[in-house]
ROTORBA-194138 format. One record per atom (N, C-alpha, C): atom name; x, y, z; residue number from 1. Coordinates in pm, 1 decimal, padded with zeros to 6 digits. Layout:
// ROTORBA-194138
CA; X; Y; Z; NUM
...
//
This chain:
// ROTORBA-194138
N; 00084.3; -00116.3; 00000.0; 1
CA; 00000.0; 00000.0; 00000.0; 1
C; 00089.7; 00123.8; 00000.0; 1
N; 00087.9; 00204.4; -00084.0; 2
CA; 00145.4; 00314.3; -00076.2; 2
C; 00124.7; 00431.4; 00003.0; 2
N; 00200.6; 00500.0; 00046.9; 3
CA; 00201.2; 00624.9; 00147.8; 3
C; 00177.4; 00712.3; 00122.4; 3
N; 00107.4; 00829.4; 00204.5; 4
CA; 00069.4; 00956.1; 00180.5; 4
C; 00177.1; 01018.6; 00194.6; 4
N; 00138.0; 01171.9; 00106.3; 5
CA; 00216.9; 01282.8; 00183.2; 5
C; 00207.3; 01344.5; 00314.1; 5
N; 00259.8; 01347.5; 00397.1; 6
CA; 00212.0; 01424.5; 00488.8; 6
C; 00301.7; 01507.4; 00573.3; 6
N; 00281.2; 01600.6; 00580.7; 7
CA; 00354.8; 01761.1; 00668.0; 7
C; 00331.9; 01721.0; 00779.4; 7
N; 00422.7; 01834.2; 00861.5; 8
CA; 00429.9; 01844.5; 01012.6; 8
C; 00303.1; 01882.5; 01094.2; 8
N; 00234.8; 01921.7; 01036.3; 9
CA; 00090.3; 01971.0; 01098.1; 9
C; -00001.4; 01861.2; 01084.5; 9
N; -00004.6; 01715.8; 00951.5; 10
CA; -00094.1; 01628.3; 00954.2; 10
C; 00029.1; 01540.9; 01044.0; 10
N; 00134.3; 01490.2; 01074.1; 11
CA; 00176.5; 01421.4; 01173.8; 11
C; 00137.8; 01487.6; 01321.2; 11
N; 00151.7; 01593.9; 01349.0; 12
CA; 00091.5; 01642.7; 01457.6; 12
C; -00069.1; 01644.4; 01489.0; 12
N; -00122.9; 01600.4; 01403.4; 13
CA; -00272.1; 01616.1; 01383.9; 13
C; -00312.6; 01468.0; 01394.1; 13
N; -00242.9; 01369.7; 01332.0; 14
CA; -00236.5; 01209.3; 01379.4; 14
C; -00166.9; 01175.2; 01543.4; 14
N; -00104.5; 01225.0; 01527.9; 15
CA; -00030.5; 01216.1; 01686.2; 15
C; -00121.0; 01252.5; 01847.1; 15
N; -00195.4; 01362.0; 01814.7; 16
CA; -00305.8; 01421.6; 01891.6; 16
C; -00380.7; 01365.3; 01879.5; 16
N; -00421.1; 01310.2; 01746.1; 17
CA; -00572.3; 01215.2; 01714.3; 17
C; -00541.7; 01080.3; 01794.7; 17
N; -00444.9; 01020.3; 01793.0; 18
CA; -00379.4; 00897.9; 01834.3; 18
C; -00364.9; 00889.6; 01994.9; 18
N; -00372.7; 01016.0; 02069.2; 19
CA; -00357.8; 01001.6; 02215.3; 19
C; -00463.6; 01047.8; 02259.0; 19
N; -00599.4; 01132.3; 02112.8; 20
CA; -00704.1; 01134.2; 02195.4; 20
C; -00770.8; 01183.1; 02087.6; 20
N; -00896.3; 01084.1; 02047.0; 21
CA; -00925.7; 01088.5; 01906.4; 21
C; -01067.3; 01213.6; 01947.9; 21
N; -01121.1; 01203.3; 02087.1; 22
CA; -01204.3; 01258.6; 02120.8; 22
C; -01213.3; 01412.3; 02148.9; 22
N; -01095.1; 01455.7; 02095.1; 23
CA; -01056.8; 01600.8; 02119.9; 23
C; -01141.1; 01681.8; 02006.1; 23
N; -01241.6; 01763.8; 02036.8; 24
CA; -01285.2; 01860.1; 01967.7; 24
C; -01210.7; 01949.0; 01865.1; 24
N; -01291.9; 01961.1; 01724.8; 25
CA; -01222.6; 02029.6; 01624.0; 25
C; -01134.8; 02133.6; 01666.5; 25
N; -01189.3; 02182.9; 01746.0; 26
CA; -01167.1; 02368.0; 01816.5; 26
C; -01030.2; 02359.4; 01833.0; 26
N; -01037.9; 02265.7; 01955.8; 27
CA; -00901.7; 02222.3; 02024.4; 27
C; -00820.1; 02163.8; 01948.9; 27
N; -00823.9; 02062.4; 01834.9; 28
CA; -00737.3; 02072.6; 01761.0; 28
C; -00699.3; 02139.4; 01689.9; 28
N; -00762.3; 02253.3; 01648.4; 29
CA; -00686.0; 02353.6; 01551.4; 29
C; -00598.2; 02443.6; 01654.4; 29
N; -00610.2; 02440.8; 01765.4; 30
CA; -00557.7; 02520.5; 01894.3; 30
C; -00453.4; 02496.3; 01904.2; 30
N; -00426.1; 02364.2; 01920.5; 31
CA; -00311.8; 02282.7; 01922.8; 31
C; -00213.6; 02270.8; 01801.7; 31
N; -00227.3; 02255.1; 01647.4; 32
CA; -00161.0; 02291.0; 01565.0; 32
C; -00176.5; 02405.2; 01514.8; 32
N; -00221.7; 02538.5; 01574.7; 33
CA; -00222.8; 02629.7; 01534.3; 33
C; -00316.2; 02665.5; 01391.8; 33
N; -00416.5; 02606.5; 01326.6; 34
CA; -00466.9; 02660.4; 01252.3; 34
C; -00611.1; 02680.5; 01259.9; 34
N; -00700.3; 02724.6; 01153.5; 35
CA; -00810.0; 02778.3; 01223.9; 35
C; -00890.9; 02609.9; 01229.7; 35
N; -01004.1; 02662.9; 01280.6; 36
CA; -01138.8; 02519.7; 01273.8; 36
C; -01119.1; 02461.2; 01141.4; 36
N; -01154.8; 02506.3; 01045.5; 37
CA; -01191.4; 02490.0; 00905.3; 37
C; -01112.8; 02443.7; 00845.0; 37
N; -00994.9; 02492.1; 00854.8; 38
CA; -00879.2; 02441.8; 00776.4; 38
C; -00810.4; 02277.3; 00859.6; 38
N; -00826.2; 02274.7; 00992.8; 39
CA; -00806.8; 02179.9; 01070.1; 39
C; -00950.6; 02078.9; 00987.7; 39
N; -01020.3; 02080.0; 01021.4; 40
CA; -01156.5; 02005.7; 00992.9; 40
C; -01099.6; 01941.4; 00823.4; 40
N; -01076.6; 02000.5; 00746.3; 41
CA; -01028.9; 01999.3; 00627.1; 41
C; -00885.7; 01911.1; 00616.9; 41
N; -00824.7; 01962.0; 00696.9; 42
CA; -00702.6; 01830.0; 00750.6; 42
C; -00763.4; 01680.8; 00772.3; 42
N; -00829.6; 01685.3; 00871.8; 43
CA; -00875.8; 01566.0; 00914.4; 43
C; -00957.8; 01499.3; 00802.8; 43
N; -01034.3; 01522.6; 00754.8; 44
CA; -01092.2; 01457.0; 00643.0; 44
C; -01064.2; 01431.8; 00512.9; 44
N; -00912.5; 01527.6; 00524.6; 45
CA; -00827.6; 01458.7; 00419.8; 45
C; -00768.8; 01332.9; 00463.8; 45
N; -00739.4; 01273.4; 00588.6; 46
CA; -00607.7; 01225.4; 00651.8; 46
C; -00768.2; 01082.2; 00620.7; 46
N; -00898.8; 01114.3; 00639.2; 47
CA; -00974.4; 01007.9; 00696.7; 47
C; -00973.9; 00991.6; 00525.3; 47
N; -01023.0; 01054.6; 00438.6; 48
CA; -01015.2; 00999.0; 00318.9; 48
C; -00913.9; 00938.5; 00248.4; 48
N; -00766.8; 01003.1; 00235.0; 49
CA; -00692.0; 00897.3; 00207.5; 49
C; -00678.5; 00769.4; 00257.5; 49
N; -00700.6; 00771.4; 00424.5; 50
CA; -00743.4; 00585.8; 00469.6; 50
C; -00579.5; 00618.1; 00570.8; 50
N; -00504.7; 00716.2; 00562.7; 51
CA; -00424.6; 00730.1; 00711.4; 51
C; -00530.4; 00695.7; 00851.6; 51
N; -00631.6; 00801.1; 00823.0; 52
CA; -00732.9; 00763.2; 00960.2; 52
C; -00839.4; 00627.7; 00901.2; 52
N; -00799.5; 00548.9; 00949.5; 53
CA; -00941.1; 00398.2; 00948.6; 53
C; -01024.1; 00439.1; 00968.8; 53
N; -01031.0; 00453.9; 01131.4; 54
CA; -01153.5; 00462.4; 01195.3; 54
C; -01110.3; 00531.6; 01368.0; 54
N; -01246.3; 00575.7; 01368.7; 55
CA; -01229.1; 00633.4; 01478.0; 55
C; -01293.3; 00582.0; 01589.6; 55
N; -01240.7; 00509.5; 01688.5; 56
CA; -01348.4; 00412.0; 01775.1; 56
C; -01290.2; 00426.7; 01904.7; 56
N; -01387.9; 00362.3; 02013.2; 57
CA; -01397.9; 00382.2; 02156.4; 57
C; -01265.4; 00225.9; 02175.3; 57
N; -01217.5; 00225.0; 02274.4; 58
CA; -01153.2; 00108.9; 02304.3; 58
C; -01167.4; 00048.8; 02468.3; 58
N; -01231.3; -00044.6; 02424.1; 59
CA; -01346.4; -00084.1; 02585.9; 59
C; -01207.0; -00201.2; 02652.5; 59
N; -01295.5; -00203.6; 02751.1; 60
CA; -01181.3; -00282.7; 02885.0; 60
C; -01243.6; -00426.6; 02837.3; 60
N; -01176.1; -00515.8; 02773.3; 61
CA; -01251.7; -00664.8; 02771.4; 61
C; -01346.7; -00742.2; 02883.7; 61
N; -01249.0; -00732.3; 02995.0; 62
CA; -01316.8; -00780.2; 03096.6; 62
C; -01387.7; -00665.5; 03204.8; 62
N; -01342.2; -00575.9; 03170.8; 63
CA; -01462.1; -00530.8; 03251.4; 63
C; -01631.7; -00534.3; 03226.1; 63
N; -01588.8; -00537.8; 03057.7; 64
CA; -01745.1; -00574.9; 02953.0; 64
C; -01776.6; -00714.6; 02943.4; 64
N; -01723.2; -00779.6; 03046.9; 65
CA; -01808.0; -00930.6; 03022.7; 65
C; -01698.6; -01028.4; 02941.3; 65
N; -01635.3; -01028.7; 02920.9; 66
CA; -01505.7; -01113.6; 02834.1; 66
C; -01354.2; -01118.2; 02925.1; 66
N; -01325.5; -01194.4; 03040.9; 67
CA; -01221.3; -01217.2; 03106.0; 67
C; -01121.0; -01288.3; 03017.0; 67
N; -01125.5; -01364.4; 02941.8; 68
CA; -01037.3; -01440.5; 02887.5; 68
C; -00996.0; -01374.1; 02741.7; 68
N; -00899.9; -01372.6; 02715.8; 69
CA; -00798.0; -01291.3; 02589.6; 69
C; -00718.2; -01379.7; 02544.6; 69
N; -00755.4; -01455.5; 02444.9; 70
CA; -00638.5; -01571.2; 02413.3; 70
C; -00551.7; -01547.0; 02267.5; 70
N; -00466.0; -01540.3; 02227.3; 71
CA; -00399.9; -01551.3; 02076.6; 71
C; -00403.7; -01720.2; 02069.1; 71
N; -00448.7; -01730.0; 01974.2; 72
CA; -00470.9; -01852.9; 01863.9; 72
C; -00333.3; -01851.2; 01738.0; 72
N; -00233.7; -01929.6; 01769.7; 73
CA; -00160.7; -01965.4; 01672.8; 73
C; -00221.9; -02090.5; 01561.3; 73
N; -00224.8; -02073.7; 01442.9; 74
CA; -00285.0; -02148.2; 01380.5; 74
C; -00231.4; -02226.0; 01243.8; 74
N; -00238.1; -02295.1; 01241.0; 75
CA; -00190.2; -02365.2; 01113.0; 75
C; -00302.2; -02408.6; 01012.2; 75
N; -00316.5; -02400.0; 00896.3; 76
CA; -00476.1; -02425.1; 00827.4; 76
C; -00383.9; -02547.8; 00693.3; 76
N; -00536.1; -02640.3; 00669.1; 77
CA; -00486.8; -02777.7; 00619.7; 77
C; -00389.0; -02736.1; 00504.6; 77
N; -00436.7; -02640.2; 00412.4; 78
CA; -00386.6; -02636.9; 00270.9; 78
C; -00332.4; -02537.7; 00242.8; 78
N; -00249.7; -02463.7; 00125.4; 79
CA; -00198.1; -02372.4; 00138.9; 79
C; -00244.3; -02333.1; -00031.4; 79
N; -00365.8; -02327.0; -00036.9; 80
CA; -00411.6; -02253.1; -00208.2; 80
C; -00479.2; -02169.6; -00138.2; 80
N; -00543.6; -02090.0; -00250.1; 81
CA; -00608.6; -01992.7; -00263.9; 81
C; -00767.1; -01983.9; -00207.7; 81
N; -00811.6; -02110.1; -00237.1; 82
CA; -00917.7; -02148.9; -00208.0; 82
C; -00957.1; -02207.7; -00022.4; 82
N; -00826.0; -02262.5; 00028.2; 83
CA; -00841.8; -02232.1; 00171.3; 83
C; -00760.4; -02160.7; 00229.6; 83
N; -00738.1; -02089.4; 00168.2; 84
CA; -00668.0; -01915.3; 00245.9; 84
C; -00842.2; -01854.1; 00258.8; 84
N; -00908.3; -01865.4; 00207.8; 85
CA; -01028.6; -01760.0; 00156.5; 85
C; -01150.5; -01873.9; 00277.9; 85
N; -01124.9; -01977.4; 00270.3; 86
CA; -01228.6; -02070.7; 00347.8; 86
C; -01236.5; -02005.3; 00509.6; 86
N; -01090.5; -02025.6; 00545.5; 87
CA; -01004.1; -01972.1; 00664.1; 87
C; -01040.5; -01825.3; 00675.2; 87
N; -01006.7; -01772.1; 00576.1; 88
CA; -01071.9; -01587.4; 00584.4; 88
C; -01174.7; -01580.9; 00649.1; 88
N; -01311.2; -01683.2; 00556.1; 89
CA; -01433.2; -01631.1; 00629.6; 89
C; -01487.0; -01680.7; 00718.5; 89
N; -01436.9; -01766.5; 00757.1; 90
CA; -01484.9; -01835.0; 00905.6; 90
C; -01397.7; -01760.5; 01001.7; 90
N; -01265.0; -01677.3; 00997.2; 91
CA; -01247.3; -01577.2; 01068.9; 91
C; -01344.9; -01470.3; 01086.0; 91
N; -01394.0; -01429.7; 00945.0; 92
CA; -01467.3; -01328.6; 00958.3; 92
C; -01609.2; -01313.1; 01044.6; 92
N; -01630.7; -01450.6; 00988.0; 93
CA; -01792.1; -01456.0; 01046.0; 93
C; -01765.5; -01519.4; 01205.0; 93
N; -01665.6; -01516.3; 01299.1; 94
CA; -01655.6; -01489.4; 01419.6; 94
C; -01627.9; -01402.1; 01503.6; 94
N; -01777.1; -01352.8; 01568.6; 95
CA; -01710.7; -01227.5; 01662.3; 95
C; -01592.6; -01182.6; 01746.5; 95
N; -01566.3; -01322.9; 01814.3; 96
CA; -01515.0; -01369.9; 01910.5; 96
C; -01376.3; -01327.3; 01882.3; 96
N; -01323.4; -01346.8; 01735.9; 97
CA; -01192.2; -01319.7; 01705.7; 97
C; -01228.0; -01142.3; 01662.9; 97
N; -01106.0; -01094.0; 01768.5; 98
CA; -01082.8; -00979.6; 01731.4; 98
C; -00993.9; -00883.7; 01675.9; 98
N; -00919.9; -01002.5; 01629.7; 99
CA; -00778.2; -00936.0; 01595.8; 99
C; -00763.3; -01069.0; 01486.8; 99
N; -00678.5; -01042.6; 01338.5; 100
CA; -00604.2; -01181.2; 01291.9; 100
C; -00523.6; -01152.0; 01220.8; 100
N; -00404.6; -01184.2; 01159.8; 101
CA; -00261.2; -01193.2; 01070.4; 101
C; -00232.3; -01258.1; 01023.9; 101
N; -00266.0; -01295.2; 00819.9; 102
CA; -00168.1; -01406.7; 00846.0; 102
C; -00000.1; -01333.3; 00878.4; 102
N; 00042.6; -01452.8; 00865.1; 103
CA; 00238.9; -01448.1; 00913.2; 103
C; 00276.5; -01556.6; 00853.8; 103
N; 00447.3; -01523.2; 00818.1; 104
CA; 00534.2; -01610.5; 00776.2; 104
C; 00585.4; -01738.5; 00916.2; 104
N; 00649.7; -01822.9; 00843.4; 105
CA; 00709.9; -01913.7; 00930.5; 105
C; 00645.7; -02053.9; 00985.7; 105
N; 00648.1; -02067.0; 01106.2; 106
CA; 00564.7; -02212.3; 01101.4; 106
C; 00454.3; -02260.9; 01113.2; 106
N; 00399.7; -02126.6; 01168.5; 107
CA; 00252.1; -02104.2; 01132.3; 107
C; 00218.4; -02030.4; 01040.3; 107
N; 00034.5; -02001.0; 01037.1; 108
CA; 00024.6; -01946.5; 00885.2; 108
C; -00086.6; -01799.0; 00973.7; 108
N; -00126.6; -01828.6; 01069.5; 109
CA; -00159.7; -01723.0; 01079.9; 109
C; -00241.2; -01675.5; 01228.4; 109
N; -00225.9; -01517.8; 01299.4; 110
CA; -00219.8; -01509.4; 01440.9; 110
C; -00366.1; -01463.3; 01502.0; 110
N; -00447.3; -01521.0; 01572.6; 111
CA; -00565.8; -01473.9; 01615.9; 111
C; -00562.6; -01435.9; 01743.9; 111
N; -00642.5; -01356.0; 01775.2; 112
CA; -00644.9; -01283.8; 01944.3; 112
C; -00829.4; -01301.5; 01954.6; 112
N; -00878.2; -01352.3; 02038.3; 113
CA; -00995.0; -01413.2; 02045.6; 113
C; -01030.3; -01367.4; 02217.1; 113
N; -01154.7; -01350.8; 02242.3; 114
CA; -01200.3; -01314.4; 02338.1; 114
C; -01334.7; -01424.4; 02407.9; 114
N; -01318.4; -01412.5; 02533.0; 115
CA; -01431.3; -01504.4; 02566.2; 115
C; -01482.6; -01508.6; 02685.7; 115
N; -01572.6; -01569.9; 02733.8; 116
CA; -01718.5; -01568.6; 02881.3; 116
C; -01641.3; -01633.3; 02932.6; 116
N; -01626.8; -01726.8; 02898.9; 117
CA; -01571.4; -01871.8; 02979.5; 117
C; -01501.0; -01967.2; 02874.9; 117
N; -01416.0; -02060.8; 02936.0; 118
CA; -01344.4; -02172.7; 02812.3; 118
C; -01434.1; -02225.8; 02696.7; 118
N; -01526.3; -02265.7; 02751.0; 119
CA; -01649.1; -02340.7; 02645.7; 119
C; -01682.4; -02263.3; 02527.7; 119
N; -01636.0; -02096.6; 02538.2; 120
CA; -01684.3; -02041.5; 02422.9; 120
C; -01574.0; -02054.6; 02367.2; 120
N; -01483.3; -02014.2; 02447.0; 121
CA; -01325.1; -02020.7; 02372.0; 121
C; -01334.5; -02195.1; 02255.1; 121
N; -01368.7; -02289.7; 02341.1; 122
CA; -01378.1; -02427.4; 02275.3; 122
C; -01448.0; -02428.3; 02170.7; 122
N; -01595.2; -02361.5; 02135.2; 123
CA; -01638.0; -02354.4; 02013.9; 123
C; -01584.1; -02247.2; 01881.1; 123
N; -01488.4; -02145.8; 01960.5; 124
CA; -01449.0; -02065.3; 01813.4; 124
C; -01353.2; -02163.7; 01827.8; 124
N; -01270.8; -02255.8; 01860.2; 125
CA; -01130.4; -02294.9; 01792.4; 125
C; -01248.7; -02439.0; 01697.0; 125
N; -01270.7; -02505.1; 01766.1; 126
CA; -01368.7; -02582.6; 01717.1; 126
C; -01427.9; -02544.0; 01540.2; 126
N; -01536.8; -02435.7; 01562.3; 127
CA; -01581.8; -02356.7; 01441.0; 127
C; -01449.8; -02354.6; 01339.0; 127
N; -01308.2; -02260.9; 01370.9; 128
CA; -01238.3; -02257.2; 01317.0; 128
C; -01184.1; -02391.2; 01222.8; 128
N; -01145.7; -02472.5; 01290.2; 129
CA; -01120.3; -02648.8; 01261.6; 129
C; -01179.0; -02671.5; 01170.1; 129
N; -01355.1; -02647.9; 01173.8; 130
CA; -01445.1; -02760.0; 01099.3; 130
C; -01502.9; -02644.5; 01005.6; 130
N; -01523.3; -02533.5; 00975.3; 131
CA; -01520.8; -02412.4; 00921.5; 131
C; -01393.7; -02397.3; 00817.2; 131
N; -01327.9; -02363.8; 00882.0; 132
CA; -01177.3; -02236.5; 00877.7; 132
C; -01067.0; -02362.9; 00809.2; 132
N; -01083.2; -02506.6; 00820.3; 133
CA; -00974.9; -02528.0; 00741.8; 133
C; -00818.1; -02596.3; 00906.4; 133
N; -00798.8; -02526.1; 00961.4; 134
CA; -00764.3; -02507.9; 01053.8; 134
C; -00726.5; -02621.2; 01123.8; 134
N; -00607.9; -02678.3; 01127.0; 135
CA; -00571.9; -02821.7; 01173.9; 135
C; -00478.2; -02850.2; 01276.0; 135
N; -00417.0; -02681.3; 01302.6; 136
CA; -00321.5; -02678.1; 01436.1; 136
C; -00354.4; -02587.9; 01479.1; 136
N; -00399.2; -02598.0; 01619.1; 137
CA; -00375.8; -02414.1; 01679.1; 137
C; -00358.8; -02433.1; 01824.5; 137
N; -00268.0; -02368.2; 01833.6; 138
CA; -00194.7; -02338.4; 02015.8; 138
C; -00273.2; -02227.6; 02079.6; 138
N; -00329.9; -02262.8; 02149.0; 139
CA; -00371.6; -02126.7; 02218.0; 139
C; -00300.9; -02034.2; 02356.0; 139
N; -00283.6; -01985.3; 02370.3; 140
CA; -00185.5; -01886.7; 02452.0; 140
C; -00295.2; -01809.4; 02532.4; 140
N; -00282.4; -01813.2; 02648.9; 141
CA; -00408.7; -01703.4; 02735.2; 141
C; -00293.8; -01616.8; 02762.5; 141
N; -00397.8; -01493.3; 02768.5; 142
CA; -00301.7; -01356.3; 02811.6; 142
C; -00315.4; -01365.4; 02955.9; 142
N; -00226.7; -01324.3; 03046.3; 143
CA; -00219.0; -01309.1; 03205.4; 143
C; -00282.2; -01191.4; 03229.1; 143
N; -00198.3; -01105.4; 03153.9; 144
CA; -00209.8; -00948.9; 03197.1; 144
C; -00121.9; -00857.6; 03104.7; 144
N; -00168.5; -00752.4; 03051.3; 145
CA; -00127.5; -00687.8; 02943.5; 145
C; -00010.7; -00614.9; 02952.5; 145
N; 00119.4; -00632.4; 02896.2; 146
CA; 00255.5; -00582.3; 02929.5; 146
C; 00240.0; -00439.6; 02903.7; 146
N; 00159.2; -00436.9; 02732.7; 147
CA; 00198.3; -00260.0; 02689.6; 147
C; 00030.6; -00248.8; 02628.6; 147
N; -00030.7; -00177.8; 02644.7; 148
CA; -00191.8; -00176.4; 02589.7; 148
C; -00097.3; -00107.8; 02390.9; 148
N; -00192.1; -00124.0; 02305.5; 149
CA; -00215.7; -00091.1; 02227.7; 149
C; -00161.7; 00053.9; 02152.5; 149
N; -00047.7; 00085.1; 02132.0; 150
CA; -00006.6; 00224.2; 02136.7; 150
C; -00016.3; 00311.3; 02005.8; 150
N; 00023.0; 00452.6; 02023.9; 151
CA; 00028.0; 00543.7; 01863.6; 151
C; 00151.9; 00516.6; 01810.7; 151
N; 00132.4; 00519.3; 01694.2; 152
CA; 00267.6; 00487.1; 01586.2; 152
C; 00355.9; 00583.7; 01597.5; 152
N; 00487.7; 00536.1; 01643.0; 153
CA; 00577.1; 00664.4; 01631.7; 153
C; 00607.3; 00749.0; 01529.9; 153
N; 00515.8; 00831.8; 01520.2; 154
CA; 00541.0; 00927.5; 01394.4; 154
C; 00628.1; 01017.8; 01451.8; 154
N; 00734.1; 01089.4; 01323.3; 155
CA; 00801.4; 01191.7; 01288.2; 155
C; 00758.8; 01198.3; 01151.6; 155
N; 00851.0; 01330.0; 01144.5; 156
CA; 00866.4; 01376.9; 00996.2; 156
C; 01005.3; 01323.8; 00948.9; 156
N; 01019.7; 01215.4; 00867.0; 157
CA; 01141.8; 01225.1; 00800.9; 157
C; 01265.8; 01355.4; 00803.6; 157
N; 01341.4; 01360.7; 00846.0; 158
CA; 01493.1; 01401.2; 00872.4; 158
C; 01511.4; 01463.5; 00967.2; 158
N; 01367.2; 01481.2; 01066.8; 159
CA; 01343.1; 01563.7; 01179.0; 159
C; 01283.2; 01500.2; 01280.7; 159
//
């Protein structure tokens, strides 16, 4: 995927968005110094090129009912086209998985899956298996989160 252009005012404008997406137009133009309009006009350039995805809330798993956080290492039976895509959508069509990659090496690809209790955990790996293609998977429970989720270290190139 190719890269945008972007100046010191849209890295500063991602950087602010990134430590607090909830900050009012106002205040962001406050903060990089330009007016509302022209800020507002920033941002919906940055969201239309696809720099900004999306702009979303980021909830506590378990405090919302989901204690268990597992990554799913996975290995899937075949390696065509046709169960890369099997595997896709039986990822897709599970809530439960909230995160996935494929990756190089000895596996083929990384899931982070959420759950009530084991038994649900047992039916997405399950689903996955008899669905998804899916003929190895290690599951890994998280203890406790080393680094939460962070902003991309942006600079400006040579500065």
């Amino acid at each position: 995927m190719p890269s945008i252009s972007l100046d010191l005012i849209d890295l500063n404008l991602l950087t602010l968005l990134q430590q607090d997406a909830d900050r009012s137009n106002v205040e962001l133009a406050r903060l990089v110094g330009l007016s509302a309009t022209a800020t507002l006009h920033r941002v919906r350039r940055l969201k239309t090129a696809g720099a900004i995805r999306a702009v979303v809330a980021q909830l506590d798993a378990e405090l919302v009912g989901f204690p268990l956080l597992v990554h799913l290492l996975v290995s899937i039976q075949r390696h065509d086209e046709a169960s890369h895509e099997r595997f896709r959508a039986a990822v897709l069509a599970t809530d439960e998985v909230i995160s996935a990659d494929w990756v190089t090496g000895e596996i083929d690809a990384i899931l982070v899956v959420v759950a009530r209790e084991v038994s649900e955990l047992q039916r997405v790996i399950l689903r996955l298996s008899a669905r998804g293609g899916a003929v190895r998977v290690t599951t890994l429970l998280r203890l406790q989160q080393l680094k939460a989720p962070s902003p991309l270290p942006l600079s400006h190139p040579g500065g």
